[in-house]
One Martini backbone bead per residue (centre of mass of N, CA, C, O) as a GRO file, in nm:
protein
  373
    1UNK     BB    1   5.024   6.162  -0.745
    2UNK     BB    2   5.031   6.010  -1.062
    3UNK     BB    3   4.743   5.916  -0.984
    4UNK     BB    4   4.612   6.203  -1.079
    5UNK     BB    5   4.624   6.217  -1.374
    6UNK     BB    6   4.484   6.369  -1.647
    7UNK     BB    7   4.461   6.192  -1.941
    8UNK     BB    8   4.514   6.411  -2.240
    9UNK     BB    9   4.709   6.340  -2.513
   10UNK     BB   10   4.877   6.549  -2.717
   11UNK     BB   11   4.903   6.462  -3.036
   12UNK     BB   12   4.984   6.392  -3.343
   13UNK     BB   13   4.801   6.216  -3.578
   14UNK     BB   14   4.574   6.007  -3.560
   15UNK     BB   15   4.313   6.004  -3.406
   16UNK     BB   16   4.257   5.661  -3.321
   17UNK     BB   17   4.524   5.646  -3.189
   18UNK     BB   18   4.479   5.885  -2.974
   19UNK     BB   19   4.234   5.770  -2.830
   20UNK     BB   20   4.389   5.501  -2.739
   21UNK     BB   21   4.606   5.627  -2.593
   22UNK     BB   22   4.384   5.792  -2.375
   23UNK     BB   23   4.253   5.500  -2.285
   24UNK     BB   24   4.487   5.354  -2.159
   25UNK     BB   25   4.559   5.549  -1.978
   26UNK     BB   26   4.327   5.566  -1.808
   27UNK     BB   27   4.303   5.265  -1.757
   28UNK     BB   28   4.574   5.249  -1.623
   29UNK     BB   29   4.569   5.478  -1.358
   30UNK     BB   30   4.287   5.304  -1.227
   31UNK     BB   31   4.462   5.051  -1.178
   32UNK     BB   32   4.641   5.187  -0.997
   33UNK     BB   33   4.467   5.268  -0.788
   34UNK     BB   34   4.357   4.960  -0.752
   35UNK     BB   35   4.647   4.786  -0.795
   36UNK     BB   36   4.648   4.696  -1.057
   37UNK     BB   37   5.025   4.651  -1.217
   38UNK     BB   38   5.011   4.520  -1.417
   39UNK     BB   39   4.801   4.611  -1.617
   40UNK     BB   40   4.901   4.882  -1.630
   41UNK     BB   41   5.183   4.819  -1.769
   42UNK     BB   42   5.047   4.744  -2.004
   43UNK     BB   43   4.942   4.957  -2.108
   44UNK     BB   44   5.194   5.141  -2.103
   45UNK     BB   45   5.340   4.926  -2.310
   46UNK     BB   46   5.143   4.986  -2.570
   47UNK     BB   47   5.203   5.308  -2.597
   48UNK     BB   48   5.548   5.273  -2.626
   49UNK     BB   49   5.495   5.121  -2.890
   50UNK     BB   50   5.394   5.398  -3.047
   51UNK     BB   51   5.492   5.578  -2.801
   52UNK     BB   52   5.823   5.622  -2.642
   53UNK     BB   53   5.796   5.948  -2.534
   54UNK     BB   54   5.581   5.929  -2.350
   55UNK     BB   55   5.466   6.041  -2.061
   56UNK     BB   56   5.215   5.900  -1.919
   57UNK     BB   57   5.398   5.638  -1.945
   58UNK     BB   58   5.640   5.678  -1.806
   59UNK     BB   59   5.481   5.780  -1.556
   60UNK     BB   60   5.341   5.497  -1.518
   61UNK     BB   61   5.603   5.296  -1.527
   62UNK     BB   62   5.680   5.408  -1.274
   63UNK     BB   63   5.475   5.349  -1.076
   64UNK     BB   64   5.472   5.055  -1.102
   65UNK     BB   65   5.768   4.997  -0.994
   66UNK     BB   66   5.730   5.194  -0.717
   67UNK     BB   67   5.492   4.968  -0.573
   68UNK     BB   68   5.711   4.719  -0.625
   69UNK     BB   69   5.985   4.838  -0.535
   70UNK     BB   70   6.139   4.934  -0.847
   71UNK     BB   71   6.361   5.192  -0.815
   72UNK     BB   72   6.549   5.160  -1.032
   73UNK     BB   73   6.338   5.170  -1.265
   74UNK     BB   74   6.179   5.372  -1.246
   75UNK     BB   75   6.400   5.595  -1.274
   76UNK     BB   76   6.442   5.533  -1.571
   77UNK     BB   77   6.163   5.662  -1.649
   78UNK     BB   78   6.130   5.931  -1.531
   79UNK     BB   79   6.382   6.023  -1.677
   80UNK     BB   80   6.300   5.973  -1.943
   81UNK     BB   81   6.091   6.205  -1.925
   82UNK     BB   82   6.273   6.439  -1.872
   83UNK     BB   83   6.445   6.447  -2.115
   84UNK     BB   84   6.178   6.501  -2.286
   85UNK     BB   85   5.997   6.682  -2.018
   86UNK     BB   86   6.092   6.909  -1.905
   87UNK     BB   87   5.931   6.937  -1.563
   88UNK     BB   88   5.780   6.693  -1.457
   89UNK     BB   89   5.618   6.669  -1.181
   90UNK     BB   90   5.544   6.345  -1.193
   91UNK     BB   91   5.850   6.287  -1.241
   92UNK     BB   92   5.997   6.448  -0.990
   93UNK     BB   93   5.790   6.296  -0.777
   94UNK     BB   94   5.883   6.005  -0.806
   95UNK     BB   95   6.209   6.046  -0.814
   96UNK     BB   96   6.213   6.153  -0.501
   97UNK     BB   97   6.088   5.888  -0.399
   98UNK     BB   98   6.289   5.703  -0.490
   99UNK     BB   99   6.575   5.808  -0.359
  100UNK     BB  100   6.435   5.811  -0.062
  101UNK     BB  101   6.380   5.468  -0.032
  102UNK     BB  102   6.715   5.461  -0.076
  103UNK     BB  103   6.834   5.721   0.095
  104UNK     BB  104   6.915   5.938  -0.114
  105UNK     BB  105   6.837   6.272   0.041
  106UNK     BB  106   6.990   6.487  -0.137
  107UNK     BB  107   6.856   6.387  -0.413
  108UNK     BB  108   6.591   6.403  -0.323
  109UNK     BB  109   6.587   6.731  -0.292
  110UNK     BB  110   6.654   6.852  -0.550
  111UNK     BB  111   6.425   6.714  -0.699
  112UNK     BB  112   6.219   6.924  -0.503
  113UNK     BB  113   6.295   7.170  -0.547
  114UNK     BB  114   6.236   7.173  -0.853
  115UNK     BB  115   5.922   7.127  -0.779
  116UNK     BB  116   5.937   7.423  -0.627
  117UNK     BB  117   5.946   7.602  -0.876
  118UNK     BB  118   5.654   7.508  -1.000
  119UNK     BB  119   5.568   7.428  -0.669
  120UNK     BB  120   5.550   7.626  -0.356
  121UNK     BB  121   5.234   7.509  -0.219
  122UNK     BB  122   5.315   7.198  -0.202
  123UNK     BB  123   5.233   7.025   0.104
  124UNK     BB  124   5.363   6.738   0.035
  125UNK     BB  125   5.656   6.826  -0.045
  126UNK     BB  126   5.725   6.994   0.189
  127UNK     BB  127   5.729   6.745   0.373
  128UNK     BB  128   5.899   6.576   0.252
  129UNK     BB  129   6.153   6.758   0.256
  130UNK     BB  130   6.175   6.808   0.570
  131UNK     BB  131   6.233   6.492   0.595
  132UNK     BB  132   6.499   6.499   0.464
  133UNK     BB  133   6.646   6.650   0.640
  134UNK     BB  134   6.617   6.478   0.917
  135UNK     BB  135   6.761   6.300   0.800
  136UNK     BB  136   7.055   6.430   0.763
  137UNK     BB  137   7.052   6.673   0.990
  138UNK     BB  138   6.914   6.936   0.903
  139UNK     BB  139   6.728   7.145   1.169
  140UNK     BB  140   6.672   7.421   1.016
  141UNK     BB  141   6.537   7.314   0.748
  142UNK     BB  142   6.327   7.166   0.868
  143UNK     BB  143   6.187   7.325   1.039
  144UNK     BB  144   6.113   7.530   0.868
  145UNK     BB  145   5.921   7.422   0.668
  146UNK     BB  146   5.734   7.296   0.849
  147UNK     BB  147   5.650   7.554   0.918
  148UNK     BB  148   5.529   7.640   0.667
  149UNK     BB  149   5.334   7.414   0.677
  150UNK     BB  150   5.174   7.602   0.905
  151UNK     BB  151   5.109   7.847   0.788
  152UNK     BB  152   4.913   7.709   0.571
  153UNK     BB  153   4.829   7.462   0.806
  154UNK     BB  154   4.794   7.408   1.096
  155UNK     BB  155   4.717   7.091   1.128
  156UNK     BB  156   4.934   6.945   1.004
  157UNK     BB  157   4.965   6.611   1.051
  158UNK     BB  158   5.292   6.583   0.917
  159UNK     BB  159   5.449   6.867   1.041
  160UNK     BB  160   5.383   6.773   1.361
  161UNK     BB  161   5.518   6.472   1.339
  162UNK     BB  162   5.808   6.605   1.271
  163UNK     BB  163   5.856   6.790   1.470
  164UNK     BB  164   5.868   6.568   1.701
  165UNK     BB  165   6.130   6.433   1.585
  166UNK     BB  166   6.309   6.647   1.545
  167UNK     BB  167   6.354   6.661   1.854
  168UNK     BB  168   6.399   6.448   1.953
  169UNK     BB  169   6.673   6.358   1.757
  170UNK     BB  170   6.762   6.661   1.951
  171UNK     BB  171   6.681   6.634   2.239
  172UNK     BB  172   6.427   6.785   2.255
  173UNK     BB  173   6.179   6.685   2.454
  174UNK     BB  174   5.990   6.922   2.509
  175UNK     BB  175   5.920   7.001   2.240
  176UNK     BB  176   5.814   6.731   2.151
  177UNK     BB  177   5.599   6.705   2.365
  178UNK     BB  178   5.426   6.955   2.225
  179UNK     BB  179   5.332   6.798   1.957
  180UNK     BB  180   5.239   6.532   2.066
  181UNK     BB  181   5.053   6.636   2.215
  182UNK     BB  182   4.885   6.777   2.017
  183UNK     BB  183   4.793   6.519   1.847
  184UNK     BB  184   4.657   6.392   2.101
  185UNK     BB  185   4.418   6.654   2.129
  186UNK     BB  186   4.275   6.571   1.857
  187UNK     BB  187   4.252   6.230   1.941
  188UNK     BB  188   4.227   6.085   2.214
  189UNK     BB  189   4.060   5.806   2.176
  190UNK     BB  190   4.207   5.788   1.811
  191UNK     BB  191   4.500   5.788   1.827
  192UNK     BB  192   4.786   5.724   1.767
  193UNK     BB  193   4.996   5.515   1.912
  194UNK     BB  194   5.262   5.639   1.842
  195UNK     BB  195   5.174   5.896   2.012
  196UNK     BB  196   5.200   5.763   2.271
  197UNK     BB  197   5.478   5.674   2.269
  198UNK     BB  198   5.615   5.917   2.227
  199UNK     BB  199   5.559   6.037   2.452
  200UNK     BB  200   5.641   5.845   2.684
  201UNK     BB  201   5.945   5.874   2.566
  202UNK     BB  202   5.993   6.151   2.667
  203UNK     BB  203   5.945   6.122   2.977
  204UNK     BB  204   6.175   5.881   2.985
  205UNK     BB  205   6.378   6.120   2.882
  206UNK     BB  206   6.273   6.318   3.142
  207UNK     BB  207   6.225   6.162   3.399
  208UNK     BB  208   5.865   6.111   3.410
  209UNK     BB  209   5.762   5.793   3.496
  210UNK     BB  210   5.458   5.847   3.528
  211UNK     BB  211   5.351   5.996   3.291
  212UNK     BB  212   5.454   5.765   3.102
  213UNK     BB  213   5.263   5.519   3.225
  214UNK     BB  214   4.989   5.608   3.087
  215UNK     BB  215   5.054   5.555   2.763
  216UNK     BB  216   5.171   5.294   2.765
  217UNK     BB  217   4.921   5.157   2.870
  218UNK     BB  218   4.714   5.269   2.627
  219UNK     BB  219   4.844   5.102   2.448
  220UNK     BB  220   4.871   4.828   2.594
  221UNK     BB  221   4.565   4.824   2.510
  222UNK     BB  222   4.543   4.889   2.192
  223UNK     BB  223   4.805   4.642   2.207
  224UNK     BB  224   4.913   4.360   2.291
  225UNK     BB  225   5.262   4.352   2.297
  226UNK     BB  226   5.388   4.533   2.244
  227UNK     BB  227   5.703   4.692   2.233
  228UNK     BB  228   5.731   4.993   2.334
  229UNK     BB  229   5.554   4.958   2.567
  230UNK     BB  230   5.650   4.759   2.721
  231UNK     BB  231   5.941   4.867   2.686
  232UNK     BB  232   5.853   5.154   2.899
  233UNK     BB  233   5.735   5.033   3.116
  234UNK     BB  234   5.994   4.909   3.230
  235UNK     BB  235   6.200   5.185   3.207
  236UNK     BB  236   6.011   5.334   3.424
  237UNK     BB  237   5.995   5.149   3.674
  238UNK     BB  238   6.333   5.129   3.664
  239UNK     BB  239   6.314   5.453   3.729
  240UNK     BB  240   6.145   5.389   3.994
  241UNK     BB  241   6.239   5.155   4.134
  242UNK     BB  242   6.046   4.893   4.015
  243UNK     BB  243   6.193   4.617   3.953
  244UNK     BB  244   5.937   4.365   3.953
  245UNK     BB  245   5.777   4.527   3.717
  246UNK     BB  246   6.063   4.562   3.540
  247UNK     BB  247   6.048   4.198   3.523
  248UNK     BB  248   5.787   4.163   3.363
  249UNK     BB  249   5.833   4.292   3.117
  250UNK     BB  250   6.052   4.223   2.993
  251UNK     BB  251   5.964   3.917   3.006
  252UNK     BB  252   5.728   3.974   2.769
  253UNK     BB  253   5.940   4.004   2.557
  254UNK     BB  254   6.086   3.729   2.596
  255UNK     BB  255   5.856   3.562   2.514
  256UNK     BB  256   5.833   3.633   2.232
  257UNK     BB  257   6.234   3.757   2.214
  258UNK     BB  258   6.434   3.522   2.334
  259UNK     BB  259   6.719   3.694   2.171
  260UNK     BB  260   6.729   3.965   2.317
  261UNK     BB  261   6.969   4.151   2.405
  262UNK     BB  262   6.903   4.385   2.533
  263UNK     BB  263   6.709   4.244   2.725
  264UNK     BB  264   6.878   4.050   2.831
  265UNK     BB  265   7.021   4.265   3.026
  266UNK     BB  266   6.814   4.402   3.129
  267UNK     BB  267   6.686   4.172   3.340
  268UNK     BB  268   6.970   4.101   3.458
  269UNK     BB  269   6.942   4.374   3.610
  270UNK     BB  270   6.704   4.311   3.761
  271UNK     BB  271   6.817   4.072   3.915
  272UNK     BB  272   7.082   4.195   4.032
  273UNK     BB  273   6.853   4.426   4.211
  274UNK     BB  274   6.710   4.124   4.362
  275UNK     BB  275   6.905   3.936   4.384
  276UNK     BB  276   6.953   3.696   4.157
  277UNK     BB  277   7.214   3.587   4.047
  278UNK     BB  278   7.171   3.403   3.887
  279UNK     BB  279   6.930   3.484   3.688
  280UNK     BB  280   7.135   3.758   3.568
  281UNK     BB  281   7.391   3.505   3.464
  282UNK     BB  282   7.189   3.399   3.251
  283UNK     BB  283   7.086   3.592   3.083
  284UNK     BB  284   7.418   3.708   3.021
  285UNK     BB  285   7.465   3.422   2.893
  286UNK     BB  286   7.279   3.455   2.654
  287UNK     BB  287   7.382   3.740   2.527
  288UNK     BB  288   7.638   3.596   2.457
  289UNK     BB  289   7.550   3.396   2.262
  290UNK     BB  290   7.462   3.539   2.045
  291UNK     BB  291   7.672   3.794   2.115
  292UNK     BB  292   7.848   4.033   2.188
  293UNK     BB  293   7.814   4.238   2.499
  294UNK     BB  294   7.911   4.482   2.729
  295UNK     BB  295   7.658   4.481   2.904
  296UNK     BB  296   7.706   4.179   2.997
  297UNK     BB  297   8.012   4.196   3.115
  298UNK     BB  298   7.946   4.367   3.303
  299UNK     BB  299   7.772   4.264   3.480
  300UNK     BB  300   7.926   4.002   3.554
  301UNK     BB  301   8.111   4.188   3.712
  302UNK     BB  302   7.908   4.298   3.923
  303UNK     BB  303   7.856   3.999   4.048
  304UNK     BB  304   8.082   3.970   4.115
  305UNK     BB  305   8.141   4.154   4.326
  306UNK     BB  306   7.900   4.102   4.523
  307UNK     BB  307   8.020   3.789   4.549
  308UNK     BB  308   8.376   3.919   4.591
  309UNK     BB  309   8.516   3.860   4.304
  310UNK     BB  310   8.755   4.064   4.239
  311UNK     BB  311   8.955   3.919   4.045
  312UNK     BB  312   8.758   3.882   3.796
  313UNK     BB  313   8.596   4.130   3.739
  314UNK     BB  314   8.871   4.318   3.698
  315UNK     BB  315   8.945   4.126   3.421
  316UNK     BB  316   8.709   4.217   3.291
  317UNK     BB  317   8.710   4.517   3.301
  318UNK     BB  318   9.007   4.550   3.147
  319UNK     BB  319   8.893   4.437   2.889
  320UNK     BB  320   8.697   4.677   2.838
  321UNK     BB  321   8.870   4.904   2.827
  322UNK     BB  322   9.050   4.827   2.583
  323UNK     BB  323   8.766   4.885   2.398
  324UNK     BB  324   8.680   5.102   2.593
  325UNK     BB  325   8.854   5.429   2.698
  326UNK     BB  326   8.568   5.596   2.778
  327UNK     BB  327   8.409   5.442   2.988
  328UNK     BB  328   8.324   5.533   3.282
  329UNK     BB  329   8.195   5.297   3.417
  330UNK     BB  330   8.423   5.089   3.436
  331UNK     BB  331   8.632   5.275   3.627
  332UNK     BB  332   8.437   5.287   3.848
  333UNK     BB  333   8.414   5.005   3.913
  334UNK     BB  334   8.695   4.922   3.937
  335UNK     BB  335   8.713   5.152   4.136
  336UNK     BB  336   8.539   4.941   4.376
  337UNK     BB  337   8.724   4.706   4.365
  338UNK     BB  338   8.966   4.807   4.485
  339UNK     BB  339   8.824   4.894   4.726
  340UNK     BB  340   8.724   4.598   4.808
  341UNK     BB  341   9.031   4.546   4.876
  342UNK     BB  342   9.225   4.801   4.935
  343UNK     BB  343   9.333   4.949   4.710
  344UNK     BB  344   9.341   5.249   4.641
  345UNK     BB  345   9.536   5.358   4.481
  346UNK     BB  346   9.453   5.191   4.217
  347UNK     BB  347   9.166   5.367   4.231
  348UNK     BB  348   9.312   5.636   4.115
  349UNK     BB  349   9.479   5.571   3.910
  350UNK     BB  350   9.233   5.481   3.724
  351UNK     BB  351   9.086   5.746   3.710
  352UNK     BB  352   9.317   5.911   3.612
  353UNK     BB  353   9.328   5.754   3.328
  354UNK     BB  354   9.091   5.893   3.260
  355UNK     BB  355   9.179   6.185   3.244
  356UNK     BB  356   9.437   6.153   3.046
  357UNK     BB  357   9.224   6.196   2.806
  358UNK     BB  358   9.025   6.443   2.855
  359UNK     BB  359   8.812   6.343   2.957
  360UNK     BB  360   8.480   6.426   3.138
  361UNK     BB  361   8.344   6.420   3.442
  362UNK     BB  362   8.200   6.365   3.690
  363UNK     BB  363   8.159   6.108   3.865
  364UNK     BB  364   8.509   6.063   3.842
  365UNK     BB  365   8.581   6.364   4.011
  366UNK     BB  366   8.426   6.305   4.290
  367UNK     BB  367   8.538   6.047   4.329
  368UNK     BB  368   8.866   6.169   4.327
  369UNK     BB  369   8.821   6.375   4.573
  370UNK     BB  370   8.741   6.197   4.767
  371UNK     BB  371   8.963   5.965   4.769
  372UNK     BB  372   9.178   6.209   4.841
  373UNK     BB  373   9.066   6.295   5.101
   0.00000   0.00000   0.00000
């Protein structure tokens, strides 16, 4: 933004002076287009040694500052702007993208909000803004923002994958999918990849997993190896209980990345439902090596259970229950142990253990209805 500032310092002193600070600033803005960060530093350092509260040199070095990813000199150089010229645009809008950077989201708000005080029709500023409420978890003014930047611009593309992101993040999928098609639908042939694998996405969170298979083999055409794309594939397959193609995909990202905890439960799922026990629970302590894991040891009681330990199983899952005791999961395993060993009791037991904390479940509730009838 302050690197397209047009330089023509005013200020009394020697015309000749005048002149030389007028060249240093625009060579310095130039060097910053051009990416050479230390040159333009210089310049804007040799400015403010003759003229130490110069705005354009305090905002071109805040500027070389926070491309260097120095967010908090930058801070420093910008706010000296600020407070010797008070509301100075491009000092407002360096010093809030430094604070979002920093991901302190609600001072990046403060101080683009006063940017819109002077300049309420910016829509770089609003798409920012409207991207720090998301961050924040506001989705009434994040959602209102964006509308505004549409307002304005029917297809800014910046507050249509807002909006897309916006919906996702708050679970509406069918909105979320309504944007990123939007995208879509504009550039079908070069949309970015990422607008593929978010669609595909949506799909996958609404299981419709035929029609995410699509999307994300297309980004998967686009990038072969893809982390989304292969993740994506693997778990519509797996939604649509074609597990040896859903352990194929598994397998080509623990390719790449081997230490993969989460891959590594997902594969062992997929094995231990191709019947495959020794190869699942290789997967789940491979997962359990690299660091503790709930769903490894979940997996891990469950092929107890199938291959008949029940009282291994039992005690594996009653470990769980105590470090996690809202998980319907565990409790609804552990009475299938009990039932598998023929203790009903026990089994009814613990669904009521689980009710008696107050949580509902309906999955809970079926199961103890059955076995109460």
């Amino acid at each position: 933004m302050s690197e397209a500032i047009e330089v023509f310092p005013n200020r009394e002193g020697d015309p000749e002076e005048r002149d030389d600070i007028s060249g240093l600033s625009k060579k310095g803005y130039l060097y910053l287009k051009e990416n050479r960060v230390s040159e333009a530093a210089d310049c804007f350092t040799k400015i403010l040694k003759s003229d130490e509260n110069n705005n354009y040199a305090l905002v071109g070095m805040g500027d070389a500052e926070r491309k260097q990813g120095g967010f908090k000199n930058a801070i420093t150089f910008y706010q000296r702007c600020l407070d010797h010229h008070p509301g100075n645009n491009y000092a407002l809008f360096g010093l809030a993208d430094c604070y979002k950077a920093l991901s302190q989201f609600h001072t990046a708000i403060e101080i683009w909000e006063q940017y819109l005080n002077h300049d309420d029709k910016n829509i770089t500023v609003l798409t920012r803004v409207a991207d720090a409420y998301r961050k924040v978890r506001d989705y009434n003014r994040s959602r209102d923002v964006y509308h505004k930047v549409l307002q304005m611009e029917n297809d800014n593309p910046y507050a249509i994958i807002g909006l897309g992101h916006l919906h996702y993040d708050f679970r509406e999928y069918k909105e979320a999918l309504f944007y990123w098609d939007r995208m879509f639908q504009r550039n079908r042939e070069n949309v970015d990849i990422r607008v593929l694998t978010s669609i595909g996405n949506c799909h996958r969170k609404l299981k419709s997993f035929k029609e995410g298979l699509g999307f994300f083999e297309a980004a998967l055409n686009r990038e072969p190896g893809n982390f989304y794309a292969l993740f994506g594939l693997a778990d519509c397959y797996r939604g649509l209980r074609q597990q040896r193609i859903a352990l194929d995909y598994w397998n080509r990202i623990l390719a790449q990345d081997p230490r993969n905890k989460v891959i590594l439960t997902r594969a062992g799922d997929g094995y231990r439902n191709l019947n495959d026990y020794d190869a699942a629970i290789d997967c789940y302590r491979r997962a359990l090596n690299i660091e503790f894991d709930t769903h490894a040891v979940l997996g891990l009681a469950v092929v107890a259970r199938l291959k008949g330990n029940y009282n291994e199983a039992i005690e594996s899952l009653k470990r769980l229950i105590q470090q996690d005791s809202k998980g319907y999961r565990l409790y609804l395993e552990l009475a299938d142990c009990y039932l598998m060993k023929g203790a009903k009791r026990e089994a009814v037991e613990i669904l009521e253990d689980f009710q008696r904390q107050g949580v509902r479940n309906s999955m809970i509730s079926e199961q103890l209805e059955r076995l109460k009838n």
